[in-house]
N, C-alpha and C positions, 0 to 999 in steps of 0.2 A: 504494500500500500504506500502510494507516494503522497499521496494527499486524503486528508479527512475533514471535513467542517459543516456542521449541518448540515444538510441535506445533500452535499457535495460528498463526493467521492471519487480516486482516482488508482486507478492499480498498473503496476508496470513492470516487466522482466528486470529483473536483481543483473540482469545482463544486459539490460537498456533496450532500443528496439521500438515498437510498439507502445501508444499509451492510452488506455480506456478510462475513460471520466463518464459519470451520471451524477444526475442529480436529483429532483423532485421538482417540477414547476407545476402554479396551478394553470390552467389552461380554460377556455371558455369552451368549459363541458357540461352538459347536463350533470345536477346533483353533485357538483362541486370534483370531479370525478379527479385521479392523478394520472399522468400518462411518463413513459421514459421520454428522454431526450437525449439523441445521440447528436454531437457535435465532432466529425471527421475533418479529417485535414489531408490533403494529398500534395504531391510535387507537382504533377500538372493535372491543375484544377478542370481542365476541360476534357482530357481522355478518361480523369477521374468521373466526372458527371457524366459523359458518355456511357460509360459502364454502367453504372447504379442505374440511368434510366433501362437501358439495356437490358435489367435484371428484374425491371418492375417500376420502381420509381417515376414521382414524374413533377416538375420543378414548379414551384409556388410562385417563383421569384428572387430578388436577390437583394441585397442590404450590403450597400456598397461592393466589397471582393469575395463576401462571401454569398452561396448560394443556398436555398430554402428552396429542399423536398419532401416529400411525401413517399413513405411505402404505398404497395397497394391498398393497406388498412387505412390509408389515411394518418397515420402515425408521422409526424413531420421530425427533421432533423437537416443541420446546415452541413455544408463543407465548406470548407476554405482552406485558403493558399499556406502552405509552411511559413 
């Protein structure tokens, strides 16, 4: 565990690599409801977004360099640039 803080949390290879962060945010759900949120990062952000849509996904939009998708649940999460 690299990071812990309220609702925040973040896990990482002891060998470096790879690094997964969640957190808890509330979201405009029915019945107050909580959902994950994955925020990804890639080296090239647009063969990155290629892919994911590729896989299902499909883009909400973008907030400045980073970009806002959607699985097929509808479950959103952004990518951005390293």
């Amino acid at each position: 565990m690299v990071w812990e803080q309220g609702l925040q949390t973040a896990i990482q290879s002891p060998l470096g690599g790879t690094k997964l962060s969640w957190d808890v945010r509330e979201r405009d759900r029915p019945y107050g409801s909580k959902q994950q949120w994955f925020d990804l990062v890639a080296d090239d952000l647009a063969v990155e977004n290629e892919r994911l849509v590729g896989l299902g996904a499909f883009s909400l939009g973008a907030e400045g360099e980073t970009v806002v998708l959607a699985d097929p649940g509808g479950n959103r999460f952004t990518l951005s640039p390293l």
